[in-house]
N, C-alpha and C positions, 0 to 999 in steps of 0.2 A: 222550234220546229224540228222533230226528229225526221232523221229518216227513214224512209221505207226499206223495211228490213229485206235482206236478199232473198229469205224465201217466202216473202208476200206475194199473194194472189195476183196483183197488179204485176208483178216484173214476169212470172209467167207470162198471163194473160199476153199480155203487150210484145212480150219477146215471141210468142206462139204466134200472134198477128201480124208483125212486122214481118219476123221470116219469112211466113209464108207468102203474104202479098207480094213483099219486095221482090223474090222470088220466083213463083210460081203466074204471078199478073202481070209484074211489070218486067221481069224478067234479069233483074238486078241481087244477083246472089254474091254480095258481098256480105261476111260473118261481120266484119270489123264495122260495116258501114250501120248493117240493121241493129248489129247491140247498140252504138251511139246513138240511134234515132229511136231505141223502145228505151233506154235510159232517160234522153230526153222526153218521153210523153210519164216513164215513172215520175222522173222531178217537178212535173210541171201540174200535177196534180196535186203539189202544193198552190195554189196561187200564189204565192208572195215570193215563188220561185220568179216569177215572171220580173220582178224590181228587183234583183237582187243588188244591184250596182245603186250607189247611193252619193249624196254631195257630203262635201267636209262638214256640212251642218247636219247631214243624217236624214237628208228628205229623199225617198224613195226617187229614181226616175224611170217611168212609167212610159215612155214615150221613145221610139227610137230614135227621135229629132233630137231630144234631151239626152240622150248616150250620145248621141256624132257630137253635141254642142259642148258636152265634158270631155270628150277628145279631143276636139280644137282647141279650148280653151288651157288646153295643159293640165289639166284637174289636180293644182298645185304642184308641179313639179313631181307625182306620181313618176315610177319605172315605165319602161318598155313592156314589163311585167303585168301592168296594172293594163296598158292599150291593149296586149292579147287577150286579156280576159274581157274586157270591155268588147270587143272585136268579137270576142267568141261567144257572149251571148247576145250580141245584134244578130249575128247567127242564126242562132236556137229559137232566138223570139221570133224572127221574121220565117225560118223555117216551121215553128208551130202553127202562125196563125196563122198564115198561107197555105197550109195545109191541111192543116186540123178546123180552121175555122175561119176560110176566107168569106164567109158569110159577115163576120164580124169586121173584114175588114171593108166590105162593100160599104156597111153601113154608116163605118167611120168615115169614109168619104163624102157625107154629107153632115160631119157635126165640125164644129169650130174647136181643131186638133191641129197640133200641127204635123203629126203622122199622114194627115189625108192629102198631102201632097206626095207622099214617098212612094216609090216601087218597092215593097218589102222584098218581090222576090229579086229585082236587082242589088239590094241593100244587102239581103242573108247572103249572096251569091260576091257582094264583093267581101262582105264580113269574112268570110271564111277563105278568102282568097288571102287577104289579109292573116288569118292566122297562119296560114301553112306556109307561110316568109317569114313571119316572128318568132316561130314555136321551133325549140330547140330540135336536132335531130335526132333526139334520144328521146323528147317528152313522151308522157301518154295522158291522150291519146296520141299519136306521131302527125306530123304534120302532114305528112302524103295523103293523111284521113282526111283533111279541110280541104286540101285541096282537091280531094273526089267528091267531098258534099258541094262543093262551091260548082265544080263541071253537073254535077248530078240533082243540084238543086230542086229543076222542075222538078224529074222525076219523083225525087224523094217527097214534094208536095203532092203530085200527085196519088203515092203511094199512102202517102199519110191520109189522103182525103181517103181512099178505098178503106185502111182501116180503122177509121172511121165509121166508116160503112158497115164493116164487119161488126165491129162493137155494140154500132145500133141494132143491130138485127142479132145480135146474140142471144138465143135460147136461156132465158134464166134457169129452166128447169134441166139444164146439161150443167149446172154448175158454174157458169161464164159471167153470171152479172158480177157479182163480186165490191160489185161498186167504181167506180171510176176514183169517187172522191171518199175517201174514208175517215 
């Protein structure tokens, strides 16, 4: 899977969306906050971005129940290194689909998952609380970041639902479709 080149349509688009919602609707004008929330919907338009964390045998985990269950389990004596990234995309997942498609998560609540017990937005919201006590004070993104997605969580779900919203309703003939999934 390569990546999506910097000046691909999609990191516009998304960086043009996010801004502005974040912004101008919700009222949240953080630069640092909205580039890590349109980089997250750029990556996540891989799907297989969404599993990225995997067991010693190489099987995807798809489930956020299955990420906390490899962090408890010590997932071989892995670093502290390995539980921030684990941490950081219990994060991402739970702030995309809570956001971008709590629709999907409604309906997971009625199949035999073990996600359909969890509060995703409590889950992203400790997830990232979580990173911004593990992550060095120099990283980047810096840790002060998680710790403002994790206070700003709803919002940033919210925002994400609006641009959403925008996306749907985007004029193809203004140039905007572009494609979501390329």
């Amino acid at each position: 899977m390569q990546p999506v080149p910097e000046n691909h349509v999609l990191r516009r688009l998304f960086r043009g969306l996010v801004d502005n919602v974040f912004c101008a609707e919700i009222g949240l004008c953080d630069p640092e906050l909205t580039e890590y929330v349109a980089e997250l919907l750029v990556n996540f338009t891989h799907v297989d971005m969404l599993c990225v964390v995997r067991t010693a045998e190489g099987r995807p985990l798809r489930q956020i129940a299955d990420l906390l269950t490899h962090l408890d389990c010590g997932h071989d004596g892995v670093s502290g290194e390995e539980d921030l990234l684990v941490h950081r995309h219990i994060g991402d997942v739970a702030l995309f689909w809570s956001g971008v498609y709590p629709e999907g998560l409604r309906r997971r609540r009625g199949l035999a998952c073990k996600d359909q017990l969890l509060d995703y937005v409590a889950q992203g919201k400790r997830s990232y609380a979580i990173v911004s006590q593990l992550a060095d004070a120099d990283a980047s993104p810096p840790p002060a970041l998680f710790s403002r997605l994790s206070r700003e969580f709803e919002f940033c779900c919210h925002g994400l639902g609006l641009v959403r919203r925008e996306w749907e309703q985007a004029d193809p003939a203004a140039g905007h479709d572009g494609g979501l999934l390329y």
